[in-house]
N, C-alpha and C positions, 0 to 999 in steps of 0.2 A: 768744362769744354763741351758743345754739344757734339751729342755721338756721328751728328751727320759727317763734321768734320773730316774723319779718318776715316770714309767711305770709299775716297778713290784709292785706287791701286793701279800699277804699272804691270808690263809682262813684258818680258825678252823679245818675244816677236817682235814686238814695236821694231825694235832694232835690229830685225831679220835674224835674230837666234832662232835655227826650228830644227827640230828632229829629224827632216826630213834631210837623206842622203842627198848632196849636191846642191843643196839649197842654193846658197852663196855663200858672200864672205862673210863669215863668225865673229862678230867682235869679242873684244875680250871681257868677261865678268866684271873685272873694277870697271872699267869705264860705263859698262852701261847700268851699273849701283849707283858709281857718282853722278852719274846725268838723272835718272830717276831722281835721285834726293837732291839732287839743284834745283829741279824741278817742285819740290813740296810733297811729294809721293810718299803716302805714309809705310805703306808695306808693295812687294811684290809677287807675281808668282813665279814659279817653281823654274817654270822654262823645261827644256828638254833633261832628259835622265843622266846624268852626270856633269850639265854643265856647269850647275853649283855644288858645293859638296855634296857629296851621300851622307858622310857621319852628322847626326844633328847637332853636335857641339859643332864642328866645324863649321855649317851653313848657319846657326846662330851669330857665329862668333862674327861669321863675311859679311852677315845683314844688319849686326850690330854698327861694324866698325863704320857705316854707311849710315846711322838710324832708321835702317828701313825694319819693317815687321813680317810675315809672309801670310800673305795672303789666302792661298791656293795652289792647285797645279793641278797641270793638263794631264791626264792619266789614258791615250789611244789603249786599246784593248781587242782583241780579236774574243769574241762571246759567242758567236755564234756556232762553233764548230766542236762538238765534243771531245774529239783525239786532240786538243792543245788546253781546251779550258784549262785544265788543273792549270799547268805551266804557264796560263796566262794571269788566270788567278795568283799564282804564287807572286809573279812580277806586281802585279798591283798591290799584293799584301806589302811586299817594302815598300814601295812608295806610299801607302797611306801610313806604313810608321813614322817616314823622314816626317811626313806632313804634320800629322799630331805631335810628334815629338818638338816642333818645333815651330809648335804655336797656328800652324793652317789654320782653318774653317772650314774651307772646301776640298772636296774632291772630285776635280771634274773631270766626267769618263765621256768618251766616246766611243765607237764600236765602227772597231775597224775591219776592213776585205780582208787582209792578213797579203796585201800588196804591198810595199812600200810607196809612198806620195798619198797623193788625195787627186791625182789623176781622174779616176774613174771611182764611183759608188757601185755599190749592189742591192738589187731588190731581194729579199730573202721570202724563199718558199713557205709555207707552212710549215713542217717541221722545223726549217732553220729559224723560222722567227722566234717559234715554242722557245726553242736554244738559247736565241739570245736575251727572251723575256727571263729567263731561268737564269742564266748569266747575271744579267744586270741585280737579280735579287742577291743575288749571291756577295757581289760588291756593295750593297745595301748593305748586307748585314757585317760585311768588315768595316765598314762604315761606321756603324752604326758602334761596333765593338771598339771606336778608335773615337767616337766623340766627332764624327766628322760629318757634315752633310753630304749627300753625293749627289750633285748636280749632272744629269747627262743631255751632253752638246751637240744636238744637231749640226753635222760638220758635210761641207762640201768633201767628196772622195770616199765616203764613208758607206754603212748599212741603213741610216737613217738620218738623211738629208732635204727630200722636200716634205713638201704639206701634209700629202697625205701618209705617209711613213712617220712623221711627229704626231699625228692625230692618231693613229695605229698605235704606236707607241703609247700615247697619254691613255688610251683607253684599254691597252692590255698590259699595264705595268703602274706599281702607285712611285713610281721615281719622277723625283724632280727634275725641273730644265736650268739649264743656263740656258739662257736666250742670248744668244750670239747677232747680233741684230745685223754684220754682215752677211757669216755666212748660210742665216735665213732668207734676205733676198734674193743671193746667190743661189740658194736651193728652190727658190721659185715661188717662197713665202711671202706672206704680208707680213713687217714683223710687228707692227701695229695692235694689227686687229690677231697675231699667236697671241701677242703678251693682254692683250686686253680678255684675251679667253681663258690665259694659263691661270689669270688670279694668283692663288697663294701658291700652288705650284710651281713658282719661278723661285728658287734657291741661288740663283748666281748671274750676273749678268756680266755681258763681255760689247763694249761699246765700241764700234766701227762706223762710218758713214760708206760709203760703196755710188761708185758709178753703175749706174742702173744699166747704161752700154755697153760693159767690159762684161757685167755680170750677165746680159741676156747671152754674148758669146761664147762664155762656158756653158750653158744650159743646153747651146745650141750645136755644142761640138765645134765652132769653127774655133777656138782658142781654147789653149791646152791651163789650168786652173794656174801653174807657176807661172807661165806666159803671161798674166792676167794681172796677176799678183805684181809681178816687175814691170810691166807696163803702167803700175797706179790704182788697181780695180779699187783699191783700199786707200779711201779718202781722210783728212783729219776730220771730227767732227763738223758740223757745219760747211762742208765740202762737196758733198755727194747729196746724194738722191733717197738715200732712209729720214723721215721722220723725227729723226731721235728725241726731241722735244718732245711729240707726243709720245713718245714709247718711257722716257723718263714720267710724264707725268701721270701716264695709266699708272708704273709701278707703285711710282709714289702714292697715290688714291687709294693703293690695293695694301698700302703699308709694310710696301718690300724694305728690310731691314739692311739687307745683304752690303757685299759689294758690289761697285761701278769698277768693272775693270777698262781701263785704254787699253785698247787693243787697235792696231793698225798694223796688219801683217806686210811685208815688206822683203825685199829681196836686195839685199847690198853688192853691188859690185868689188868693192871696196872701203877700205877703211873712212868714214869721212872727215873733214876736217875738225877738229876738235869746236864744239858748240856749232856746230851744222846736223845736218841730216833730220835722222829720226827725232833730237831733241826739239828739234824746230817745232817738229809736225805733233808731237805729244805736247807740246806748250799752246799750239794753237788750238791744239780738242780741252786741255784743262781749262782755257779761256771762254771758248765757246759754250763748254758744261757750266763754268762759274754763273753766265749770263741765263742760265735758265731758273735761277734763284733756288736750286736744289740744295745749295751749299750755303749754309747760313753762317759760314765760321767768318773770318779775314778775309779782305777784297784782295790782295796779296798770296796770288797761288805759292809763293816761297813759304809763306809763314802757315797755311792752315793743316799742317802734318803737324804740327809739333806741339805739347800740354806746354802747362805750366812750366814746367820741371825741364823743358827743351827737351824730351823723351817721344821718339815715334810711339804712336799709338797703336792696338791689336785690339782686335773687337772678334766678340764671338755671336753666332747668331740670333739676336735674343735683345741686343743690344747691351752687351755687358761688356766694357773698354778696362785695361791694363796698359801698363807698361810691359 
């Protein structure tokens, strides 16, 4: 099987699972395993901190009985403030064990205000930045002691969300990006011409399309970032106003190995109709990515997850595939 194959992966957001207090309505775990794997989705990620198991036999056991694999997981983090680091570092040390322990690749951090949402971001002073350059090493190296890469995610609400705090970043810390190719525009980037500069440096990517409209009104303060979100800001692939074709195919030229995560973050009101909603919208981005010829396995998105042996696939960075 070629390894491009088992490249895509799912995430809970898709289906408005988020960490964030008051999000919306939560669906429940099975249902959105089963929809991922109706879908062809070889593995997924992590989702928010308990809403799959913690014990790693447990969320094996949930990912198994689904054929999914795991992909990754969102790891937000507060780095930049010395009186919590430890305490935050010790929260991220569990989470990169569930991860390794249970087959990940990534781990991807962000650096958060120590607000709850993604409301508002912060610019951080000179001392704060030193902090959170020092932070982010720090998670490097439990990374690194876990076999994990650590990918960190320019995120809307965060310490480091536009252009020039990602370039700040790449030039005073040697950590990789997920290139979140939403909410890069959202922060006011090109994610084009980021990924076309980050080269090898891009470790993880996270695939969204994005209304350029919704996105200039968070930048601009008149719309609040979840207002945005539930209004649509987050297109299926081919939908919106990012590139994605050319952002896929800079990667591919640069010989990014990684994951293609769906990501289309999303706000539920409620439960949707069983084969509505969010499955819609993640069947129309795995169609619209199939058509960019990146994926060389089955023209049939149900069947390119799955070997010989009908076993999801895991893949480690490097290009080395398991069962």
């Amino acid at each position: 099987m070629n390894r491009r194959v088992a490249r895509v992966a799912g995430a809970p957001i898709s289906w408005g699972v988020c960490e964030v207090p008051g999000w919306g309505y939560q669906l429940e775990p099975d249902r959105v395993l089963s929809e991922m794997a109706g879908l062809g989705l070889p593995a997924t990620e992590l989702g928010p901190d308990g809403y799959l198991p913690t014990d790693p036999s447990r969320l094996e056991a949930a990912l198994a009985d689904h054929g999914l694999g795991l992909a990754a997981g969102f790891v937000p983090a507060v780095l930049h403030e010395p009186a919590v680091l430890e305490e935050e570092l010790e929260r991220v040390s569990v989470q990169a064990d569930l991860l390794a322990a249970s087959g990940a690749d990534v781990l991807v951090l962000a650096a958060g205000t120590g607000t709850a949402g993604y409301e508002a971001g912060a610019d951080l002073a000179g001392s704060s930045w030193a902090s959170l350059v020092a932070g982010i090493g720090r998670v490097i190296d439990l990374g690194s002691e876990r076999d994990l890469a650590v990918a960190f995610h320019p995120h809307q609400g965060t310490v480091v969300e536009g252009p020039r705090q990602v370039e700040r970043l790449l030039e005073s810390s040697p950590v990789r990006l997920c290139v979140d190719t939403g909410h890069l525009m959202v922060g006011g980037a090109d994610p084009v011409e980021l990924t076309r500069g980050a080269g090898d440096r891009v470790a993880h990517v996270h695939l969204k399309d994005v209304s350029a409209d919704l996105a200039e009104q968070v930048r601009a303060g008149r719309m609040g970032y979840r207002d945005a979100v539930a209004a649509g800001m987050y297109r299926p692939l081919g939908m919106g106003d990012v590139d994605v074709e050319a952002i896929v195919s800079a990667l591919e030229a640069s010989d990014y190995d990684g994951w293609y995560v769906l990501e289309q973050d999303r706000v539920l009101e409620g439960a949707p109709e069983e084969g509505m909603g969010p499955v819609q919208d993640v069947a129309e981005s795995l169609t619209f990515f199939e058509r960019l010829g990146v994926w060389p396995g089955p023209s049939s998105v149900a069947g390119v997850s799955v070997s010989e042996g009908g076993h999801a696939m895991r893949r480690r960075p490097g290009g080395k595939e398991g069962e």
